[in-house]
PDB file as gemmi writes it, atoms N, CA and C in Angstrom:
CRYST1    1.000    1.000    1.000  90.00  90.00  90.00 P 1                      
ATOM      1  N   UNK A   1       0.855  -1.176   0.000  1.00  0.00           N  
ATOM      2  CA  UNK A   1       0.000   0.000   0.000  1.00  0.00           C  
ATOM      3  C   UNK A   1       0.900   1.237   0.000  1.00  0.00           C  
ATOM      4  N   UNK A   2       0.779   2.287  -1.341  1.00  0.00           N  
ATOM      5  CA  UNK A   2       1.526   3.409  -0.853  1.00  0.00           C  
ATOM      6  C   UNK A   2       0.295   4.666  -0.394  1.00  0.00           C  
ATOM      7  N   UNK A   3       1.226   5.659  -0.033  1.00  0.00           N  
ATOM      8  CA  UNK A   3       0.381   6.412   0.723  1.00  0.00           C  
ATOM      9  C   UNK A   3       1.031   8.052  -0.059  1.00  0.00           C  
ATOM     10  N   UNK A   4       0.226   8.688  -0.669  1.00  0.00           N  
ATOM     11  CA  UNK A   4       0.884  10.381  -1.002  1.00  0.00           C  
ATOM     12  C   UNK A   4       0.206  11.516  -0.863  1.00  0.00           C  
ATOM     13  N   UNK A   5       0.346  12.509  -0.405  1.00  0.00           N  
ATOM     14  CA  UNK A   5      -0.089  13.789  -0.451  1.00  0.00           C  
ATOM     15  C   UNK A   5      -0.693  14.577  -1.981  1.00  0.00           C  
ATOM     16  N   UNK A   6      -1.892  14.688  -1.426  1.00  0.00           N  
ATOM     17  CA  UNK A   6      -2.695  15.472  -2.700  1.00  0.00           C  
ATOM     18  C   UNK A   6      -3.929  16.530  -2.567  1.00  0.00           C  
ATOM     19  N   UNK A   7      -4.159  16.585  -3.471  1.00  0.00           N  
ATOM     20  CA  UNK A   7      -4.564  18.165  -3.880  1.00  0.00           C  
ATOM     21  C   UNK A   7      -5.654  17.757  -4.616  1.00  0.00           C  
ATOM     22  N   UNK A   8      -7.459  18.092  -4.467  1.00  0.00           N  
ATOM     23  CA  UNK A   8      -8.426  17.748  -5.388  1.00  0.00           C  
ATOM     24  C   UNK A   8      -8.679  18.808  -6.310  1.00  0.00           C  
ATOM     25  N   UNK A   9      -8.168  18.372  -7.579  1.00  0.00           N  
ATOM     26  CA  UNK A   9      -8.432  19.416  -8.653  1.00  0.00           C  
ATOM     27  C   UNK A   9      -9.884  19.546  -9.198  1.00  0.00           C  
ATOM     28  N   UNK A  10     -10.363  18.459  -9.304  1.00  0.00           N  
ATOM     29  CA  UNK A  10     -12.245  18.755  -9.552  1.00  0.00           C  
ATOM     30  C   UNK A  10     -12.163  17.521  -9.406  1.00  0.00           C  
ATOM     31  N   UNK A  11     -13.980  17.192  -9.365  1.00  0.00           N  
ATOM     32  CA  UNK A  11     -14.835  16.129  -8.988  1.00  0.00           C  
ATOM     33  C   UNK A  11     -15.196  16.081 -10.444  1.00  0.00           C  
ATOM     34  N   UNK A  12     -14.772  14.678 -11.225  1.00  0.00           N  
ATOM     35  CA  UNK A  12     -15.408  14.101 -12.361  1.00  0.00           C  
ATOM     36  C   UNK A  12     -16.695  13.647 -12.431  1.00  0.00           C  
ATOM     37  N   UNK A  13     -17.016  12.784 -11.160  1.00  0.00           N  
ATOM     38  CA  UNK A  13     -18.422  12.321 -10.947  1.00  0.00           C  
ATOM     39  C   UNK A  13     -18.266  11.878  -9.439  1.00  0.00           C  
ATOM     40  N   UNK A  14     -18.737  11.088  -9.093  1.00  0.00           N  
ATOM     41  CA  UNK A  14     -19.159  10.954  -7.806  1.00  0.00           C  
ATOM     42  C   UNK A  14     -18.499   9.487  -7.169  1.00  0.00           C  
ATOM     43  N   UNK A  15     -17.558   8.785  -8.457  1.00  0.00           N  
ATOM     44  CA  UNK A  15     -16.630   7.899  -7.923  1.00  0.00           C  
ATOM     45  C   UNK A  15     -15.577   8.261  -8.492  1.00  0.00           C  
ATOM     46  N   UNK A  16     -15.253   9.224  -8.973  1.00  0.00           N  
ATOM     47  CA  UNK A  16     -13.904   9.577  -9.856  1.00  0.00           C  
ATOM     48  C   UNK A  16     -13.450  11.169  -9.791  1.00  0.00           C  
ATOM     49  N   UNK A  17     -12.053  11.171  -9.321  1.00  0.00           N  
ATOM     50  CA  UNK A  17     -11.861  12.475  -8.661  1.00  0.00           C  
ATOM     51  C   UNK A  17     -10.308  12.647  -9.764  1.00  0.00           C  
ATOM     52  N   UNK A  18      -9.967  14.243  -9.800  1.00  0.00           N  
ATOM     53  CA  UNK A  18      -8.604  14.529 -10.586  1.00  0.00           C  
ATOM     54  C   UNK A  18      -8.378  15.212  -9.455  1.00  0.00           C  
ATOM     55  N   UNK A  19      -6.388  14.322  -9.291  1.00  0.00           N  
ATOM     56  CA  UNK A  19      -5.961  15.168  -8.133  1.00  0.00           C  
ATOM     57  C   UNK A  19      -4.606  15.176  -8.508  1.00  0.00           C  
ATOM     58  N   UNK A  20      -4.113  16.031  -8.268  1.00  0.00           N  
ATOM     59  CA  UNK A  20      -2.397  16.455  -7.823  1.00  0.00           C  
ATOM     60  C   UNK A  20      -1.793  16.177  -6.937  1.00  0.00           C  
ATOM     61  N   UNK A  21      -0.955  14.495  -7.196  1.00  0.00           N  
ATOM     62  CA  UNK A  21      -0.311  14.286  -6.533  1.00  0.00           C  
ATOM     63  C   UNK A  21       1.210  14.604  -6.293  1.00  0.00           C  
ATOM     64  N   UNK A  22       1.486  15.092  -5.029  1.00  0.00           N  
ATOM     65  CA  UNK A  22       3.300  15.064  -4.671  1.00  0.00           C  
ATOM     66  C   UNK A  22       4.106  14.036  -4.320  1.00  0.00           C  
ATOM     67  N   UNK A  23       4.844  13.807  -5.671  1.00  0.00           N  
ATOM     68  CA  UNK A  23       5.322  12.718  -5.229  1.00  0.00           C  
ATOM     69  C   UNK A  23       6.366  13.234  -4.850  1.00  0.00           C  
ATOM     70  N   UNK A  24       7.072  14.395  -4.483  1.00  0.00           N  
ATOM     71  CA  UNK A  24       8.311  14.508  -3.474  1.00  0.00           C  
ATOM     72  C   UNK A  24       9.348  15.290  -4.286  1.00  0.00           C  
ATOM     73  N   UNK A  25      10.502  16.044  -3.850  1.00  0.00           N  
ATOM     74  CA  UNK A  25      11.711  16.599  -4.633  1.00  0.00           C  
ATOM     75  C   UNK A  25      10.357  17.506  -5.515  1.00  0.00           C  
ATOM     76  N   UNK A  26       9.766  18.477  -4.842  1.00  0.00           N  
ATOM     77  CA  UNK A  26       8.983  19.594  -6.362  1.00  0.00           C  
ATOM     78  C   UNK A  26       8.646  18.780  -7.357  1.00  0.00           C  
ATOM     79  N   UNK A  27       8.320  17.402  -7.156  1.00  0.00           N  
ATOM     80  CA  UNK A  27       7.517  16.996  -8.348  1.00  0.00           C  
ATOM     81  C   UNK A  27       5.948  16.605  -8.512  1.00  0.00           C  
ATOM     82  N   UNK A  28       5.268  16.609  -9.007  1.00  0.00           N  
ATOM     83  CA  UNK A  28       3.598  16.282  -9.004  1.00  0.00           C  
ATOM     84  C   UNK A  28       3.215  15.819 -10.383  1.00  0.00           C  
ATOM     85  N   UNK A  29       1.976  15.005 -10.410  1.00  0.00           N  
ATOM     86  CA  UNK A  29       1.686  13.976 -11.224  1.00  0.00           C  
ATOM     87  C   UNK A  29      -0.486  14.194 -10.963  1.00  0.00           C  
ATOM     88  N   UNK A  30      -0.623  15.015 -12.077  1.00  0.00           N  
ATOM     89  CA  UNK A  30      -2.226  14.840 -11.993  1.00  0.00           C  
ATOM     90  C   UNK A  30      -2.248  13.156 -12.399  1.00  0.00           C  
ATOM     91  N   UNK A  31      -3.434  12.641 -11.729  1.00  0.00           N  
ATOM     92  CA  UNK A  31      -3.990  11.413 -12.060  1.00  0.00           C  
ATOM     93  C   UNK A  31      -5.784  11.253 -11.693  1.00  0.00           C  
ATOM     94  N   UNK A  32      -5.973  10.749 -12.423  1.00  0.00           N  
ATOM     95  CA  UNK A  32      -7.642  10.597 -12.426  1.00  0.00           C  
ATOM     96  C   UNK A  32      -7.802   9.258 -11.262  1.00  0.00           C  
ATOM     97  N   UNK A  33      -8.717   9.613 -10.481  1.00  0.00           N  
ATOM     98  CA  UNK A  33      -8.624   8.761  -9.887  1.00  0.00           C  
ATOM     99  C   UNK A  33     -10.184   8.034  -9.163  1.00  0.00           C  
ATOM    100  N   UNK A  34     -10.249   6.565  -9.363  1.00  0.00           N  
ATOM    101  CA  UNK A  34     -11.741   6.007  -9.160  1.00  0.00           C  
ATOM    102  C   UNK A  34     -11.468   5.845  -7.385  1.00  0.00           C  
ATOM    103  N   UNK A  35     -12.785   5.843  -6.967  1.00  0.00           N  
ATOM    104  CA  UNK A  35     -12.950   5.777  -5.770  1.00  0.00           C  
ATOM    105  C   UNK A  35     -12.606   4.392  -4.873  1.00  0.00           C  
ATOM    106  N   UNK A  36     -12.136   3.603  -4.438  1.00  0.00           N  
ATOM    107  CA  UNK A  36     -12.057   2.240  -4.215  1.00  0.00           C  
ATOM    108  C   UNK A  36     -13.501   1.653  -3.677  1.00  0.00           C  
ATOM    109  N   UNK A  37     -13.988   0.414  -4.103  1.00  0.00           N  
ATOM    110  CA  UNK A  37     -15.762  -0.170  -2.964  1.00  0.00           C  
ATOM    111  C   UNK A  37     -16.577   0.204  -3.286  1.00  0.00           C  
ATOM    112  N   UNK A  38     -16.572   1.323  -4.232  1.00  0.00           N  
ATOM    113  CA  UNK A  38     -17.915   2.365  -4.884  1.00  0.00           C  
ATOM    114  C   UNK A  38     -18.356   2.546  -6.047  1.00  0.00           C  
ATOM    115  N   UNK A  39     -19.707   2.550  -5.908  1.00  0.00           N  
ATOM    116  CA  UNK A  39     -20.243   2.264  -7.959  1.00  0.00           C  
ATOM    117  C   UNK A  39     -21.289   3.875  -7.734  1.00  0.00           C  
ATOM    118  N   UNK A  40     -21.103   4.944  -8.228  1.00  0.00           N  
ATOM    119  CA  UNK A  40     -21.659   5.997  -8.802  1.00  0.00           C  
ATOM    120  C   UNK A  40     -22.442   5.869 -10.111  1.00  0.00           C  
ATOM    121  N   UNK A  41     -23.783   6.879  -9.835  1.00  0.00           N  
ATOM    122  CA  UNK A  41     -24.452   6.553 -11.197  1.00  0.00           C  
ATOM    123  C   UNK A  41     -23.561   7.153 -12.365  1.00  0.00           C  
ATOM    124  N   UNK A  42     -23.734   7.076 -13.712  1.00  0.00           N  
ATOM    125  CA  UNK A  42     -22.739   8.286 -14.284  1.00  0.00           C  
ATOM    126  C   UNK A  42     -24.075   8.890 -15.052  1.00  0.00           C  
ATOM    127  N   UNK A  43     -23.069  10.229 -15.043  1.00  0.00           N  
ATOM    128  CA  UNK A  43     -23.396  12.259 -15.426  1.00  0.00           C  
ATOM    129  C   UNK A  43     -24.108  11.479 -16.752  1.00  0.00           C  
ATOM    130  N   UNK A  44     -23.830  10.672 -17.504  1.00  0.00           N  
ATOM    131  CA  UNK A  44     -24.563  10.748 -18.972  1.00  0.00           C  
ATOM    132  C   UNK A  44     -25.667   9.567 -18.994  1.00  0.00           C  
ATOM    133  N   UNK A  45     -26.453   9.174 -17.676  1.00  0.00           N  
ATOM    134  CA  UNK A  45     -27.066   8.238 -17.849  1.00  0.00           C  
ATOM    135  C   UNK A  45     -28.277   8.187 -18.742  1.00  0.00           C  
ATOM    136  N   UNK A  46     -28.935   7.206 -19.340  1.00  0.00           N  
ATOM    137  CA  UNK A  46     -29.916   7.017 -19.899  1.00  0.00           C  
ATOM    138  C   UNK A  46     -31.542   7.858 -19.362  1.00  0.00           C  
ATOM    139  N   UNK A  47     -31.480   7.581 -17.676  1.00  0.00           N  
ATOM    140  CA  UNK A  47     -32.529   7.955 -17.650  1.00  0.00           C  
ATOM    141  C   UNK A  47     -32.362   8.879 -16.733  1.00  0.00           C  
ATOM    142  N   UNK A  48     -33.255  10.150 -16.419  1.00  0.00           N  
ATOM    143  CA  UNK A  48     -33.277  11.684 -15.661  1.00  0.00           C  
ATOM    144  C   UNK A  48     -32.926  10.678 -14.272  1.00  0.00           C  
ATOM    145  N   UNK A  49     -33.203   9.658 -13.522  1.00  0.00           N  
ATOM    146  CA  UNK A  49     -33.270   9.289 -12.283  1.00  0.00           C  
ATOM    147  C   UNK A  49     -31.643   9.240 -11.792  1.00  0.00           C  
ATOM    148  N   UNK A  50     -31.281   8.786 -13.006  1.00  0.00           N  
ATOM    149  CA  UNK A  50     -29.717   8.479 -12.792  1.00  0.00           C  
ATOM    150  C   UNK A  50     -28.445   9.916 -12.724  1.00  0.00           C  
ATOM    151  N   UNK A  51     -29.202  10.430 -14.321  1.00  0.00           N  
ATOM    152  CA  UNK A  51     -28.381  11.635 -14.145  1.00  0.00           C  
ATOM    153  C   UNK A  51     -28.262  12.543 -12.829  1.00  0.00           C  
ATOM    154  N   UNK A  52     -29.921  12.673 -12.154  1.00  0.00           N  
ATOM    155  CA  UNK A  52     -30.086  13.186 -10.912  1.00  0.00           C  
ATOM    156  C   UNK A  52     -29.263  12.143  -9.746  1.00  0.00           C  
ATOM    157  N   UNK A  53     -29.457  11.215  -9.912  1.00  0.00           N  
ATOM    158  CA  UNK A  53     -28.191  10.661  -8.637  1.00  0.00           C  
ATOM    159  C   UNK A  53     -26.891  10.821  -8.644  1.00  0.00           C  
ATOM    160  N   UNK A  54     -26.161  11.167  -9.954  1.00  0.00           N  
ATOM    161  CA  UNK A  54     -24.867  11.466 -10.338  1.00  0.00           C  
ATOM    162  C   UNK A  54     -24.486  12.442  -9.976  1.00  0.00           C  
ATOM    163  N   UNK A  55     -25.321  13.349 -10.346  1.00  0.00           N  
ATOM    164  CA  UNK A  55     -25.521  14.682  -9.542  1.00  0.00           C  
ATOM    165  C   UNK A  55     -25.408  14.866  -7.941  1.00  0.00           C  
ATOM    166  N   UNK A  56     -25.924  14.554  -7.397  1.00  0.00           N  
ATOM    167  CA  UNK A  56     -26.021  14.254  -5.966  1.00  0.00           C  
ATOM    168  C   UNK A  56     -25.090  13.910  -5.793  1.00  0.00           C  
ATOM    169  N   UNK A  57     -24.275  12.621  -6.258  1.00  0.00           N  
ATOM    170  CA  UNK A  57     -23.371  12.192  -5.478  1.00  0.00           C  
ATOM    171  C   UNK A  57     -22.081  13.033  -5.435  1.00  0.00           C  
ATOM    172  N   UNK A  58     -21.667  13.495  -6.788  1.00  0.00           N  
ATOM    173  CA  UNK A  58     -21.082  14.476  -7.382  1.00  0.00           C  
ATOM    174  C   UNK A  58     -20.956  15.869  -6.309  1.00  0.00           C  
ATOM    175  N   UNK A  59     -22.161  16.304  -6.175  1.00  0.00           N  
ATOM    176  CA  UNK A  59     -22.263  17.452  -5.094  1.00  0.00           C  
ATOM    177  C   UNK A  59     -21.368  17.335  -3.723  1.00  0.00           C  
ATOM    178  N   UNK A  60     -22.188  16.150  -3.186  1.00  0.00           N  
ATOM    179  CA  UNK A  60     -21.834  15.369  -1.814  1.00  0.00           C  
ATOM    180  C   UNK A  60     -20.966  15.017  -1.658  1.00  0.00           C  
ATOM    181  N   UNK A  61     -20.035  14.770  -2.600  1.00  0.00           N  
ATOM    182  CA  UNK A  61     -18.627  14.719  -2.693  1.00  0.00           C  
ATOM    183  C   UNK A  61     -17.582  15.591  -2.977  1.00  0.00           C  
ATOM    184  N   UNK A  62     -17.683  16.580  -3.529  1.00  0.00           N  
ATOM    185  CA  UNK A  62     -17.464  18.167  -3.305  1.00  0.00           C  
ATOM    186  C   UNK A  62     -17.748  18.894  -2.042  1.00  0.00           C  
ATOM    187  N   UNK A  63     -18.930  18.142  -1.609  1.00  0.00           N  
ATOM    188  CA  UNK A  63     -18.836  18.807   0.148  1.00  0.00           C  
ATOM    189  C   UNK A  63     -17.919  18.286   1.135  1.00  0.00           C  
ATOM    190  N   UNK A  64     -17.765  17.079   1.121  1.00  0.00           N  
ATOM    191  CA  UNK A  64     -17.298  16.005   2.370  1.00  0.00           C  
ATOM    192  C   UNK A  64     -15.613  16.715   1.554  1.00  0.00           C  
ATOM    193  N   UNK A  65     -15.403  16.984   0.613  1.00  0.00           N  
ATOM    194  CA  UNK A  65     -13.632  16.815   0.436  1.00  0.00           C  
ATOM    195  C   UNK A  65     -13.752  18.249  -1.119  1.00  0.00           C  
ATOM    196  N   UNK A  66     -13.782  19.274  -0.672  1.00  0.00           N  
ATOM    197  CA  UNK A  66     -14.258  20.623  -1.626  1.00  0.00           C  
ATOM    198  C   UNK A  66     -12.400  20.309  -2.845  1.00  0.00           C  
ATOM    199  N   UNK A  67     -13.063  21.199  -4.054  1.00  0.00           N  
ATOM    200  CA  UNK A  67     -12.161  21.291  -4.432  1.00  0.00           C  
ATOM    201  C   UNK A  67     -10.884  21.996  -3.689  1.00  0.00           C  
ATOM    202  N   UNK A  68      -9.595  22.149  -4.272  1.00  0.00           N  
ATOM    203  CA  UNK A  68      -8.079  22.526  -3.469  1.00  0.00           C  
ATOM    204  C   UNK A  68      -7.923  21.921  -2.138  1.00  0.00           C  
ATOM    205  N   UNK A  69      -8.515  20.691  -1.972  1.00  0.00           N  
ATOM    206  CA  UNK A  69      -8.500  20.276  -0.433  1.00  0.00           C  
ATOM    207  C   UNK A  69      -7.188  19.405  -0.570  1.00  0.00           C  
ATOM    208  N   UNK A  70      -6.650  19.089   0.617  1.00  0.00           N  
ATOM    209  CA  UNK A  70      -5.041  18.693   0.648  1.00  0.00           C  
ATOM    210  C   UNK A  70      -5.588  16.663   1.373  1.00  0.00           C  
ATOM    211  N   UNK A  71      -5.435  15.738   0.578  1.00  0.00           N  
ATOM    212  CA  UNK A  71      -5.901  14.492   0.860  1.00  0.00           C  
ATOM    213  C   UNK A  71      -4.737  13.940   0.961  1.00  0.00           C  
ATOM    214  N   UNK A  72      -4.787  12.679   1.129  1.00  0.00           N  
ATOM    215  CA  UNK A  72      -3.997  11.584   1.249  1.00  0.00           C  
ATOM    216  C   UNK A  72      -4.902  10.733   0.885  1.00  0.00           C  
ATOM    217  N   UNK A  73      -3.999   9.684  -0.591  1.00  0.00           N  
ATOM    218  CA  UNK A  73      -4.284   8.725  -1.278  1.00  0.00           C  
ATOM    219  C   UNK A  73      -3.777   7.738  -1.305  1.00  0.00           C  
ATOM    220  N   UNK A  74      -3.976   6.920  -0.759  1.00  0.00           N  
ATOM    221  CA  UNK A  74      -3.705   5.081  -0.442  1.00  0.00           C  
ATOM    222  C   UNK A  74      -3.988   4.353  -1.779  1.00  0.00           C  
ATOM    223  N   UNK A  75      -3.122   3.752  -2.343  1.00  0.00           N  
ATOM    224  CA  UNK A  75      -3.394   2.905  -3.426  1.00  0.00           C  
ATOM    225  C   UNK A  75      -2.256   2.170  -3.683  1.00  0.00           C  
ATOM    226  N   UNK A  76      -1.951   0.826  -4.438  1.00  0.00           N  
ATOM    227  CA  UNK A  76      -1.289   0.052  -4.704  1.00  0.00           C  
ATOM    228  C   UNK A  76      -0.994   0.051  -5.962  1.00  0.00           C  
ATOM    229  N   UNK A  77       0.378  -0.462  -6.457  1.00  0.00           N  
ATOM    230  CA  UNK A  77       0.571  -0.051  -7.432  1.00  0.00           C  
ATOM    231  C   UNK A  77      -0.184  -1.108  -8.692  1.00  0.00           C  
ATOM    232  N   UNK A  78      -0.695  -2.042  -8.558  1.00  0.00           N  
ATOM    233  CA  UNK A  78      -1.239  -2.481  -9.517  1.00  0.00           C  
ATOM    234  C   UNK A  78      -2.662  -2.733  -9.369  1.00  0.00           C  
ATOM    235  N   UNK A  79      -3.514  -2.016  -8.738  1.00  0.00           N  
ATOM    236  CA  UNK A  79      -4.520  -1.386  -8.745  1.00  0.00           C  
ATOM    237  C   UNK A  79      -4.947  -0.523 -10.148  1.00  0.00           C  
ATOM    238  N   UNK A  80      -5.482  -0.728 -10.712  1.00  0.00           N  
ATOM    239  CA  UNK A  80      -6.315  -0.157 -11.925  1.00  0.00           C  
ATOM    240  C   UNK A  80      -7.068  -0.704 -12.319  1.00  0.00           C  
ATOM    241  N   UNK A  81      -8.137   0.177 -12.915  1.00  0.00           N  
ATOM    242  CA  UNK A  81      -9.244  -0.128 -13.656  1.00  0.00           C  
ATOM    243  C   UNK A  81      -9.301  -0.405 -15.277  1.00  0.00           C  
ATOM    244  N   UNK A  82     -10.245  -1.103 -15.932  1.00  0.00           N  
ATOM    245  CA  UNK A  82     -10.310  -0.806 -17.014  1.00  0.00           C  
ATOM    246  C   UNK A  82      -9.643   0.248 -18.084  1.00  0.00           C  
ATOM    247  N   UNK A  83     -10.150   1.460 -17.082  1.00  0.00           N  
ATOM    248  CA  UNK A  83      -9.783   2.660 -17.950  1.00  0.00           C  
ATOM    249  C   UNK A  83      -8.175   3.166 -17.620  1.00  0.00           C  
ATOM    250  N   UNK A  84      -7.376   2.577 -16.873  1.00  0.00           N  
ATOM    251  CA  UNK A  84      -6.314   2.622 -16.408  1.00  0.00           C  
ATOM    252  C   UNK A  84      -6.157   3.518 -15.579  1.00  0.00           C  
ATOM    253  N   UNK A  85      -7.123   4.001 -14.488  1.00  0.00           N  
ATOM    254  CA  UNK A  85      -7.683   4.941 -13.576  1.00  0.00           C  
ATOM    255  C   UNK A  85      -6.861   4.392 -12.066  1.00  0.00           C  
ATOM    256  N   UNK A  86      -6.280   4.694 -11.672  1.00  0.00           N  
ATOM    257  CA  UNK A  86      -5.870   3.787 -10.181  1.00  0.00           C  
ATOM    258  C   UNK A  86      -6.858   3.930  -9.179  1.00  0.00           C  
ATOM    259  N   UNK A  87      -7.091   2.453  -8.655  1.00  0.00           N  
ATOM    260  CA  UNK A  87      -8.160   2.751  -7.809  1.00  0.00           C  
ATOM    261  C   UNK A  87      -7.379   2.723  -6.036  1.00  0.00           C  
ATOM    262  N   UNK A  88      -8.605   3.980  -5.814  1.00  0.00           N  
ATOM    263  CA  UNK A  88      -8.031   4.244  -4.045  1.00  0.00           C  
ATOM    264  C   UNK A  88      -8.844   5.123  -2.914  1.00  0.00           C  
ATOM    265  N   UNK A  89      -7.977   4.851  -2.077  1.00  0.00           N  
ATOM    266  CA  UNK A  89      -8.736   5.273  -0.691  1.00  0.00           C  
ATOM    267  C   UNK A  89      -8.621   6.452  -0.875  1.00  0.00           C  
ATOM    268  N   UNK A  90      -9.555   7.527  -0.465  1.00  0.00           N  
ATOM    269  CA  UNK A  90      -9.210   9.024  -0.507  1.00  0.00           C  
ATOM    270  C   UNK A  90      -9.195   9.505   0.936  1.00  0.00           C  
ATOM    271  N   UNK A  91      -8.306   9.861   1.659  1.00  0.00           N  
ATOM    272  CA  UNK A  91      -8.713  10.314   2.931  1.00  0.00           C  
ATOM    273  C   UNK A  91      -8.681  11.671   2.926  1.00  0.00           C  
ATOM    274  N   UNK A  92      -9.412  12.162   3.954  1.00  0.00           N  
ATOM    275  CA  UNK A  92      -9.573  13.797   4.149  1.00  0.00           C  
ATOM    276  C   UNK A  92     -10.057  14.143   5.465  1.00  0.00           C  
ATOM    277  N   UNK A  93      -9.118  14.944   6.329  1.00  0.00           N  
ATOM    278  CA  UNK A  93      -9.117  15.151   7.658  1.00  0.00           C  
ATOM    279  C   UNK A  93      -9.444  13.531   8.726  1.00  0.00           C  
ATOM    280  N   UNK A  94      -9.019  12.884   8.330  1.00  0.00           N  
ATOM    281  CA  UNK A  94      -9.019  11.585   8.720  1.00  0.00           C  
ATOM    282  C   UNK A  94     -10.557  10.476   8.688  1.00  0.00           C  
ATOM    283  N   UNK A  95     -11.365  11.190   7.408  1.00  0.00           N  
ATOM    284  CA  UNK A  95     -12.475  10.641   7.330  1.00  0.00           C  
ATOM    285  C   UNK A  95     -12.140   9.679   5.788  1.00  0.00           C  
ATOM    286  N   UNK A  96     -12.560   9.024   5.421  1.00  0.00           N  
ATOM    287  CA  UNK A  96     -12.291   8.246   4.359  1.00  0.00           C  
ATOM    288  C   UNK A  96     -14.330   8.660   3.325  1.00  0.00           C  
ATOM    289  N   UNK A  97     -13.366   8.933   1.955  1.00  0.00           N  
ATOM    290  CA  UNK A  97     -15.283   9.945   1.453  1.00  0.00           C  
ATOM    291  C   UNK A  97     -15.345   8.360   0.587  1.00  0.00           C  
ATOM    292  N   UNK A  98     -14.742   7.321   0.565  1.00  0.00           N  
ATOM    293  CA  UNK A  98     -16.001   6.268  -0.309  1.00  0.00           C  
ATOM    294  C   UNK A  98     -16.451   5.565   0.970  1.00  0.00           C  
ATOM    295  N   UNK A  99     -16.425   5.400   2.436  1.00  0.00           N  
ATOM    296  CA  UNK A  99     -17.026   5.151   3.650  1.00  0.00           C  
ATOM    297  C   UNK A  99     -18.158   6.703   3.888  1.00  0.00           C  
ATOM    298  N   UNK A 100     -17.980   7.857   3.833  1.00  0.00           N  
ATOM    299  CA  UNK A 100     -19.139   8.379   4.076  1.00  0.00           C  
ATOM    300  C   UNK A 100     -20.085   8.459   2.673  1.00  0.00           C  
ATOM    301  N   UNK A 101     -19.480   8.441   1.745  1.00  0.00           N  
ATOM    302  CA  UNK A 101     -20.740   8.329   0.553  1.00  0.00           C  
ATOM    303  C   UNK A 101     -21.487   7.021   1.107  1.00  0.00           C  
ATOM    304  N   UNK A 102     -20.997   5.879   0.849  1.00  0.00           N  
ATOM    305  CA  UNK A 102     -21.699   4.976   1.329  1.00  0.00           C  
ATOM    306  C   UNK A 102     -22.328   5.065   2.514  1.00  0.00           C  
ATOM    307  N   UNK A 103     -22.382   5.436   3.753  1.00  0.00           N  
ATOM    308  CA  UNK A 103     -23.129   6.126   4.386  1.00  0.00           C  
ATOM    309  C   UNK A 103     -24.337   6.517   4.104  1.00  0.00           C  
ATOM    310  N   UNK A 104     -23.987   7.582   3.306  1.00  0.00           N  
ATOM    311  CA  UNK A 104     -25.177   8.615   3.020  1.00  0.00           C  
ATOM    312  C   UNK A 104     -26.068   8.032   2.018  1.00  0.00           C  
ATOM    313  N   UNK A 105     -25.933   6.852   1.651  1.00  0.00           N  
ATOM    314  CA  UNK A 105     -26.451   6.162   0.273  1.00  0.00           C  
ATOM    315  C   UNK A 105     -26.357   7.015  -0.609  1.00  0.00           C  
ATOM    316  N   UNK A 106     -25.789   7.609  -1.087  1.00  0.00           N  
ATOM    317  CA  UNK A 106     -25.183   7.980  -2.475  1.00  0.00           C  
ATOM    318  C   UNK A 106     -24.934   7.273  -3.307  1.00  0.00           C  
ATOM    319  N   UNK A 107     -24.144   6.073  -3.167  1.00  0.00           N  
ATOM    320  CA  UNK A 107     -23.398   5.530  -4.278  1.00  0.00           C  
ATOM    321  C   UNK A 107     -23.565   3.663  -3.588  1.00  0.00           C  
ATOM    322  N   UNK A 108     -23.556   2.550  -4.367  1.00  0.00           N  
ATOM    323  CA  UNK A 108     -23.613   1.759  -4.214  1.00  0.00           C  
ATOM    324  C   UNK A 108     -22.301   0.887  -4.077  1.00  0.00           C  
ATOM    325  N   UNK A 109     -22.177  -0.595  -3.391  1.00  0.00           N  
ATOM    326  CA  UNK A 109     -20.789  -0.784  -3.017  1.00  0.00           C  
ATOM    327  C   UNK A 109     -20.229  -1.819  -4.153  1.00  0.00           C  
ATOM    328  N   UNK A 110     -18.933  -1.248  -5.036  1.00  0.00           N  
ATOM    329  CA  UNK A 110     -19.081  -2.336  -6.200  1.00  0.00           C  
ATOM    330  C   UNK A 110     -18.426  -3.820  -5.996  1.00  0.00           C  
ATOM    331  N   UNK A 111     -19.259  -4.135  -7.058  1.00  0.00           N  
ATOM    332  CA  UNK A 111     -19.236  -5.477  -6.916  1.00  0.00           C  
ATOM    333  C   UNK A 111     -18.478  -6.128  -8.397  1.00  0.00           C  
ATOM    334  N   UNK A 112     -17.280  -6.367  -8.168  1.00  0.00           N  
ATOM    335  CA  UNK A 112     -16.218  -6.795  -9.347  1.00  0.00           C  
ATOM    336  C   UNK A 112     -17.262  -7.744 -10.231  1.00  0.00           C  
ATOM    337  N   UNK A 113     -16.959  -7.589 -11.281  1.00  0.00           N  
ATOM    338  CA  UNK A 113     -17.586  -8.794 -12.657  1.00  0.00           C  
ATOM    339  C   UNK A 113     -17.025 -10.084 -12.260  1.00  0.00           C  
TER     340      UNK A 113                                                      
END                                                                             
């Protein structure tokens, strides 16, 4: 498990965040990054019910961890998704946001193919 200091540049959707990571010596590395345990509706869904939950979650996740917020990201290095997205823990002020989305029922807990 590594662990790095970061920076939330915007909220993609409501399991997928762009952040600026430091990896150390003045260097940083934007990376897109999926939420780890969590299935979000997505922004282009088929039907208004979905787009409106994407939304929501999207919001609610901009609240719990606002953009320019300073996180720490837990992830392994061969962790990725499909889309070659690394998947990971996001922490923020020592709360973990794919444990309070899930919480709040926002987002559902995924379940690998």
């Amino acid at each position: 498990m590594y662990q790095y200091k970061a920076k939330i540049v915007r909220w993609i959707d409501g399991d997928t965040v762009l952040v600026d990571i430091d990896l150390g010596f003045f260097c940083t590395r934007q990376e897109r990054l999926r939420l780890a345990r969590i299935s979000a509706h997505e922004l282009n869904s088929e039907t208004l019910y979905g787009r409106r939950r994407a939304r929501s979650a999207r919001h609610h996740a901009e609240l719990l961890c606002p953009v320019g917020s300073e996180v720490i990201v837990e992830t392994s290095k061969s962790d990725r998704d499909r889309y070659a997205r690394y998947i990971a823990e996001i922490i923020f002020e020592g709360e973990n946001i794919s444990d309070e989305l899930l919480a709040r029922k926002l987002v559902k807990k995924f379940k690998p193919a």
